[in-house]
C-alpha positions in Angstrom: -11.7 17.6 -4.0 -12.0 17.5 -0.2 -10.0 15.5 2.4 -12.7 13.3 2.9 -12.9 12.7 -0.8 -9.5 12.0 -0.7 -9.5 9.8 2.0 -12.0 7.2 0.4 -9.9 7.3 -2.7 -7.0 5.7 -0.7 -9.0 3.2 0.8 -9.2 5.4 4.3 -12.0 6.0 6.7 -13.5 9.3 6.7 -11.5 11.6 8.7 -9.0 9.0 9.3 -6.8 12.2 8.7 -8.4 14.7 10.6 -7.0 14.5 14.0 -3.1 13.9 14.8 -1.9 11.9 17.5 -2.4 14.1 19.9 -5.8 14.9 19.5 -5.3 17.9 17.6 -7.1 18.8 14.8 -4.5 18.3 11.5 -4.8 21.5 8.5 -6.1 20.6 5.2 -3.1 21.2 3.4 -1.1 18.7 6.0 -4.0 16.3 5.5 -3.5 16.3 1.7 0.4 16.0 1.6 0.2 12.7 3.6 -2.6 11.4 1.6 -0.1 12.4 -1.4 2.6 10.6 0.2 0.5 7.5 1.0 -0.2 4.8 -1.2 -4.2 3.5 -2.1 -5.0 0.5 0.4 -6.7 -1.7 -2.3 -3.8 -1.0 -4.4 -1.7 -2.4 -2.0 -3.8 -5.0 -1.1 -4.0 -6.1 -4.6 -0.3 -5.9 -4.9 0.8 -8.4 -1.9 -1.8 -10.5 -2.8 0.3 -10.7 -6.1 3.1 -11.2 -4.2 1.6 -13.6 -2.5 -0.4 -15.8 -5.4 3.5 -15.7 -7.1 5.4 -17.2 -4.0 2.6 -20.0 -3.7 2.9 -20.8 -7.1 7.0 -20.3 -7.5 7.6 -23.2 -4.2 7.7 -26.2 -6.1 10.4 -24.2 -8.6 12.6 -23.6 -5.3 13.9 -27.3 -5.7 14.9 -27.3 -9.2 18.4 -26.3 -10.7 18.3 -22.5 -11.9 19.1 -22.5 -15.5 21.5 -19.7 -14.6 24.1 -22.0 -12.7 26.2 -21.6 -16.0 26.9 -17.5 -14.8 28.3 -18.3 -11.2 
């Protein structure tokens, strides 16, 4: 699998790894340990919008008495 190949798994632009901040050309094995260490944009995307579906839906239970009172 190539960097590039790698890249569009996570969601990246091609080459979004390619070049450091500095301009400088980044080594294919550096490349593939950040892509390692990253997480897959849709995945994310799919999980805060979760997160976010489960917050909109839990408001109305903000105002109601936990049924845990009973363990404070």
């Amino acid at each position: 699998m190539t960097e590039t190949e790698s890249e569009r798994l996570m969601g990246l632009p091609e080459s979004w790894t390619k070049y450091g901040a500095d301009g400088e050309a980044i080594r294919p094995l550096q490349r593939y340990k950040a892509l390692g260490n990253a997480i897959a944009l849709p995945c994310a995307d799919y999980i805060m919008a979760g997160i976010n579906g489960t917050q909109k839906v839990s408001t109305p239970m903000a105002n109601k008495k936990s049924h845990c009172q009973h363990l404070k």
